[in-house]
ROZA-558428 format. One line per 2 residues: their letters; for each residue x, y, z of N, C-alpha, C. Coordinates in steps of 0.2 Angstrom, whole numbers, plus 2048, in hexadecimal, padded with zeros to 3 digits. Example, Ala and Ser with C-alpha at 12.3 -4.5 7.8 and 13.67 -1.06 7.14 Angstrom:
<vomis>
as	842:7E4:827:83E:7EA:827:842:7F0:827  840:7F5:823:844:7FB:824:840:800:827 $
</vomis>
This chain:
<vomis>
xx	9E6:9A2:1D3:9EC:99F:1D1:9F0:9A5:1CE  9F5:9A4:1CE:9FC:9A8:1CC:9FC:9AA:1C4 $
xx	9FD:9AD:1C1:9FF:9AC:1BB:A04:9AE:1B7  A05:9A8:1B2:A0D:9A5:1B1:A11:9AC:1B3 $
xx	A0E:9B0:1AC:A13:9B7:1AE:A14:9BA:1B6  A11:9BA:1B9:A14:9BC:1BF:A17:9B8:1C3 $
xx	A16:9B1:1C3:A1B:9AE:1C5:A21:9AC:1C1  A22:9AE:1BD:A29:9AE:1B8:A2D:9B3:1BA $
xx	A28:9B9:1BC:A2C:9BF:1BE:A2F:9BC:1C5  A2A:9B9:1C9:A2B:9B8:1D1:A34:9B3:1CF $
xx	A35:9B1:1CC:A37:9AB:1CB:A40:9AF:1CA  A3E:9B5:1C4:A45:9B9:1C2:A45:9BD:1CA $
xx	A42:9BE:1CB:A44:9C3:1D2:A48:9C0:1D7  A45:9B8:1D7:A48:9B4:1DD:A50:9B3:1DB $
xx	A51:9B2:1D5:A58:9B3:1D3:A5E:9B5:1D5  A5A:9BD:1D5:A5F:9C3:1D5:A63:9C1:1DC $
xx	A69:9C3:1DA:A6E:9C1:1E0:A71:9CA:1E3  A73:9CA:1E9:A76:9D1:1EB:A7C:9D0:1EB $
xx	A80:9D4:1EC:A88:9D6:1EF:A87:9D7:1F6  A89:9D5:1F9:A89:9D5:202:A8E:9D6:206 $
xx	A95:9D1:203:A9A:9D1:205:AA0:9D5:203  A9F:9DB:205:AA4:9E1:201:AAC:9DD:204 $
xx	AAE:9DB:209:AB2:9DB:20D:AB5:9D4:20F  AB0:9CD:20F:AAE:9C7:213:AB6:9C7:215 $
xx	AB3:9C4:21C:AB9:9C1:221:AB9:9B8:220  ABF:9B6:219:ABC:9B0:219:ABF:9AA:21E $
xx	ABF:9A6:21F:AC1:9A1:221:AC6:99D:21E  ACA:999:221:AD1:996:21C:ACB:98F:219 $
xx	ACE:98D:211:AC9:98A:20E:ACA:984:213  AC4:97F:210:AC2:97A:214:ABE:97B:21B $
xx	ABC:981:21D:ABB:97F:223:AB4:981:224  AB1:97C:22A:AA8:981:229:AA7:984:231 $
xx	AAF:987:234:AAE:98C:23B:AAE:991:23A  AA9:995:235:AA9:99A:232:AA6:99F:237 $
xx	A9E:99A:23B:A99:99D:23D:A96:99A:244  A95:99B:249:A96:996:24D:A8B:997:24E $
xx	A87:991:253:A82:991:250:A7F:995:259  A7B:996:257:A78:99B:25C:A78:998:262 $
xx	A78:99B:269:A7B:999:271:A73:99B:274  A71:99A:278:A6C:99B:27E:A65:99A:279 $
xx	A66:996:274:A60:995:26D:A59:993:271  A54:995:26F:A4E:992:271:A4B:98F:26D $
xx	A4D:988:26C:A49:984:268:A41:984:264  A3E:984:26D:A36:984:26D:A34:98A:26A $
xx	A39:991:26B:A34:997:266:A38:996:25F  A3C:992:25C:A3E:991:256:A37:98E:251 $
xx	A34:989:258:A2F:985:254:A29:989:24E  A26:986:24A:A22:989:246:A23:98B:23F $
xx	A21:990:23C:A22:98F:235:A24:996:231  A2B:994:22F:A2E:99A:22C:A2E:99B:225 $
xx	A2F:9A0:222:A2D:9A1:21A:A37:9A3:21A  A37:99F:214:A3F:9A0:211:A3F:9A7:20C $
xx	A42:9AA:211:A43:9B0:209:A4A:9B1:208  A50:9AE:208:A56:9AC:203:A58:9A6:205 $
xx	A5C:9A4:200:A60:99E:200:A64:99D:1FB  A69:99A:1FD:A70:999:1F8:A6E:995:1F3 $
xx	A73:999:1EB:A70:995:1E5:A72:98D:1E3  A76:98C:1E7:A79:984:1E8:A70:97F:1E9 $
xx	A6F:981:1F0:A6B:97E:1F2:A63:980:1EE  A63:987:1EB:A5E:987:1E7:A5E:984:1E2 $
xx	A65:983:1DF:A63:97E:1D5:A61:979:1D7  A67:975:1DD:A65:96E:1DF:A5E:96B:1E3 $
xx	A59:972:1E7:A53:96D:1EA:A4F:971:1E9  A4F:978:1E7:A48:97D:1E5:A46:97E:1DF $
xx	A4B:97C:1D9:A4A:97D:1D5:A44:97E:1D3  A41:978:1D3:A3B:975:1D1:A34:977:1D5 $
xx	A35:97B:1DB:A31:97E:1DE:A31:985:1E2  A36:98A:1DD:A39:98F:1E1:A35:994:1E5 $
xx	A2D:995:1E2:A2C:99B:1E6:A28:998:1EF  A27:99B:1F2:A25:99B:1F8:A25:996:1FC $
xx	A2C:996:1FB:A30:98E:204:A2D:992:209  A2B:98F:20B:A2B:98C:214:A2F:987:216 $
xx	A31:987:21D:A32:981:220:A2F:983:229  A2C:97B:22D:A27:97C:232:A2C:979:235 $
xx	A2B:979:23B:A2F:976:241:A2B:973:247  A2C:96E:24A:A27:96C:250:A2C:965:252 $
xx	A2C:964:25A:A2D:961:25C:A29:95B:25E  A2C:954:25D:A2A:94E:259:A28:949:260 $
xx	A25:945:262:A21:941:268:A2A:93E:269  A2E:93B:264:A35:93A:267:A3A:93D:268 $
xx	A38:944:267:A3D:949:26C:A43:94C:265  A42:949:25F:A45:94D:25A:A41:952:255 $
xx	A42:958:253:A40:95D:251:A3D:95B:248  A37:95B:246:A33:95C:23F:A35:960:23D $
xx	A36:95E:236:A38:964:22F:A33:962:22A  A30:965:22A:A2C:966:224:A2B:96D:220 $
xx	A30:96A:218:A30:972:213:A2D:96F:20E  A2A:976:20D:A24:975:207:A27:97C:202 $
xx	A26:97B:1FB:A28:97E:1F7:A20:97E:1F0  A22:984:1EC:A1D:983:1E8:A1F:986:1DF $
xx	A1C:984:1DB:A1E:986:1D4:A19:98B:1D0  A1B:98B:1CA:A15:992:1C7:A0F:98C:1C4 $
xx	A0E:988:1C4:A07:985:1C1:A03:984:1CC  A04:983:1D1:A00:983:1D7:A05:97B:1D8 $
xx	A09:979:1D7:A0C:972:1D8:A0F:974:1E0  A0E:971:1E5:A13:971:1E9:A18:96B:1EC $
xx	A1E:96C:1EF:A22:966:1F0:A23:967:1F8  A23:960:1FB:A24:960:202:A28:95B:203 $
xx	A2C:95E:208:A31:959:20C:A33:957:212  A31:954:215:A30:953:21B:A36:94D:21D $
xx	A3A:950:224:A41:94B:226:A40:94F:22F  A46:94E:232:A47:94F:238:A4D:950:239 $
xx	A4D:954:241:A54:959:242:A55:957:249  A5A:956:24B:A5D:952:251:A62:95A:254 $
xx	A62:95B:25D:A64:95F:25F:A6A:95E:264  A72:95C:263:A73:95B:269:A72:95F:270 $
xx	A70:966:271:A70:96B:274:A6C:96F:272  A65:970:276:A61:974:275:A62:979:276 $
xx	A67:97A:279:A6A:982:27A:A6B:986:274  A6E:981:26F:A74:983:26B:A6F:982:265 $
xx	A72:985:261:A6D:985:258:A71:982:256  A70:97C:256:A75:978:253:A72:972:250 $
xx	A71:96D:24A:A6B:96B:249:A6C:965:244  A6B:960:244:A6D:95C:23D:A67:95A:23A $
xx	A64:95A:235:A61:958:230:A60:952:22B  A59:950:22A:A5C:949:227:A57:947:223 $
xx	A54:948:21C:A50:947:219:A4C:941:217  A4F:93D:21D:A50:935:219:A56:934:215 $
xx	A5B:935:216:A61:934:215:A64:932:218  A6C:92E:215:A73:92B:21B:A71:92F:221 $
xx	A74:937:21D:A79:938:222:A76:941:221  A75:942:227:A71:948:229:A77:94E:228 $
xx	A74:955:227:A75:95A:225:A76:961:229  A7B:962:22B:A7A:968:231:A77:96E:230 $
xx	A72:96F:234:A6E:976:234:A71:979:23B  A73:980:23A:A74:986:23E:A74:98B:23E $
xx	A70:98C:243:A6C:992:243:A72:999:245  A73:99C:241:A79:9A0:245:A78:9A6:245 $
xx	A71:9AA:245:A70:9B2:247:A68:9AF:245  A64:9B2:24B:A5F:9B2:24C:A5C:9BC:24E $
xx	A58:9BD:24B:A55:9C6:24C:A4E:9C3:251  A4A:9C9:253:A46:9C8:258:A40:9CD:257 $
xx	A3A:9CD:256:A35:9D3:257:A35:9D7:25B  A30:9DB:25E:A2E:9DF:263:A2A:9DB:269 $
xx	A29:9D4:269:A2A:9D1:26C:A2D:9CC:271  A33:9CD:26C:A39:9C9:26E:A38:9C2:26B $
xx	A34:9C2:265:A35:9BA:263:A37:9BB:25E  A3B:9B3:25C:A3F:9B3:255:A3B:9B6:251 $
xx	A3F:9BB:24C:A3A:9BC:246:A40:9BC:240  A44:9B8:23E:A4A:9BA:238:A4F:9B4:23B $
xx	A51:9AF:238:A57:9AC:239:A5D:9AB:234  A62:9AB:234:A68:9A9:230:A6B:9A2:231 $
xx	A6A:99D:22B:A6A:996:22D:A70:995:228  A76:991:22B:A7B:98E:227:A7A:987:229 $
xx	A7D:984:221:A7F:97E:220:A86:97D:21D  A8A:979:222:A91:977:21F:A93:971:220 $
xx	A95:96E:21C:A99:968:21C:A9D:965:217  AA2:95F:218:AA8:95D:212:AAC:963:211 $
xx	AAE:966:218:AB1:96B:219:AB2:96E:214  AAB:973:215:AAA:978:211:AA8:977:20A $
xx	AA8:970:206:AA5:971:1FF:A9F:972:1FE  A99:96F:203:A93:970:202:A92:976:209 $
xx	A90:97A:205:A8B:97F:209:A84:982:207  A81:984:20C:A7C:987:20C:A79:98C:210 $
xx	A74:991:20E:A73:998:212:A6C:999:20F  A68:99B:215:A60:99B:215:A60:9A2:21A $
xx	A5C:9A5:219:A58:9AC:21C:A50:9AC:21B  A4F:9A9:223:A4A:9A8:224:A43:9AE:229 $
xx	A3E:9AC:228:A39:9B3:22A:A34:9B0:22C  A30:9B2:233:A2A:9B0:233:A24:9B4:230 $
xx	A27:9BB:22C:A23:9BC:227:A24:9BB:21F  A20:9BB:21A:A22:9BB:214:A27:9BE:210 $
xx	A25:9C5:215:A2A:9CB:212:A2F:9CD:217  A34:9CD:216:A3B:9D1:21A:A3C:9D7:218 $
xx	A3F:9DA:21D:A40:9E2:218:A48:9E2:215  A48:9E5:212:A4E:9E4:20C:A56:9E6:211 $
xx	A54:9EB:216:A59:9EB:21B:A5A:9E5:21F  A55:9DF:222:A57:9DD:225:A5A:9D7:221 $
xx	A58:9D4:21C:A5A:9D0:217:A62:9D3:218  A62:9D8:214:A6B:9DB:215:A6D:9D8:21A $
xx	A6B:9DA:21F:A6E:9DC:227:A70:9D4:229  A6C:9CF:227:A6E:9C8:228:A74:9C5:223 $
xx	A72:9C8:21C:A78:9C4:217:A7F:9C7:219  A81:9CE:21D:A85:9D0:21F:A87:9CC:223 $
xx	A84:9CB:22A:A87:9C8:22E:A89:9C2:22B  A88:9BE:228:A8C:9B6:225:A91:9B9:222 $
xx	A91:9BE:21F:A98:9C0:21B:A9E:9C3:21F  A9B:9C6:227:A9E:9C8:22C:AA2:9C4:22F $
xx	A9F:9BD:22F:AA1:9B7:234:AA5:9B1:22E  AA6:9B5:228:AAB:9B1:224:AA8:9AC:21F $
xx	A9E:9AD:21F:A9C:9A9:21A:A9B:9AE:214  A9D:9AA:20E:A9E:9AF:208:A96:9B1:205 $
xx	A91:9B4:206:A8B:9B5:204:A88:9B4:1FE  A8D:9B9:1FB:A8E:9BB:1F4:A92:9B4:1F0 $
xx	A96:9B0:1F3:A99:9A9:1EF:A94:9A5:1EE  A8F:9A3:1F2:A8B:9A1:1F4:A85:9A2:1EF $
xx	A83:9A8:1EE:A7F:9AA:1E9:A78:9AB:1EC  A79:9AD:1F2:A74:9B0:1FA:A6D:9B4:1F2 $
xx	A66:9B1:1F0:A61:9B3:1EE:A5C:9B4:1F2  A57:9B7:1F0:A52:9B7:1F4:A4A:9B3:1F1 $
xx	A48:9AF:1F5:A40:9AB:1F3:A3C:9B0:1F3  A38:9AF:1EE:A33:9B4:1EF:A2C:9B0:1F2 $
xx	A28:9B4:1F5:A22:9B2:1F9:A1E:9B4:1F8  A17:9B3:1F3:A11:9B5:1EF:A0E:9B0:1EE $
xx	A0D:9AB:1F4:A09:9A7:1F3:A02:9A9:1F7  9FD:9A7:1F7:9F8:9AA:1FB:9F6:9A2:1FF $
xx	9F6:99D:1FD:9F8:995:1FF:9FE:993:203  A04:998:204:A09:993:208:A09:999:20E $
</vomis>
């Protein structure tokens, strides 16, 4: 098990926020055509389970809080043809939280994606820069959420390892602040990942 003190630290670390966007090319307000979501996407190698190492502080008060260090979210496609989400989070006593909803595709091509917890009214996920290994498989993606033209937003930097390297973390928050998403407004943090269990 963790001990408090280190996960306290693990905890101020997650905090820390960077400057990214020396320059952002922003969009006129209200609007969420900032970023358009990835073309020729491969669904099927999206599938599986990625470790969150940033995400925007909006979206951390409101649903990490209580669970900040070592997000996951798993993906698989479902016997009726819509995509499984299941994210798991965890706290410094070993507590973890899970949330399991479904993600609907008009075009498989496209990274384009609605989400839905169990709620009215589903949430758009868009994959809008995806990086690749020496394989050529996803290894790094940059996911926005936009909607109510532009009040609610959200930004996750995602890995299929625990650890990203500090350049390519950069190298993603850059490109959102390229394409006119304010990273740094945003409050763009990184999760820490020290769990030996997620």
């Amino acid at each position: 098990m963790m001990s408090a003190r280190f996960v306290a630290l693990s905890c101020l670390l997650a905090a820390v926020q960077g400057a990214y966007c020396t320059n952002p090319s922003k969009p006129a307000a209200g609007q969420c055509e900032a970023a358009s979501a990835v073309t020729g996407f491969n669904t099927t190698e999206y599938f599986g389970k990625w470790y969150q190492v940033g995400v925007s502080k909006q979206f951390f008060e409101g649903f990490e809080r209580n669970f900040p260090i070592c997000v996951t979210a798993e993906y698989s496609l479902n016997a009726g043809g819509y995509v499984n989400v299941v994210n798991k989070g965890y706290n410094s006593t070993g507590g973890m939280n899970e949330a399991t909803g479904k993600a609907t595709q008009a075009d498989p091509t496209v990274a384009a994606l609605e989400v839905t917890f169990g709620g009215p009214v589903a949430a758009p996920y868009n994959v809008i820069k995806v990086l690749y290994d020496a394989e050529g498989r996803y290894s790094a993606a940059l996911v926005w959420s936009c909607s109510l033209g532009g009040l609610t937003q959200a930004l996750w930097i995602l890995s299929r390892d625990k650890i990203l390297p500090e350049t390519t973390f950069v190298q993603l928050a850059r490109f959102a602040c390229d394409t006119g998403i304010d990273a740094d407004q945003l409050g763009l943090m990184r999760t820490v990942q020290n769990c030996t269990n997620a």
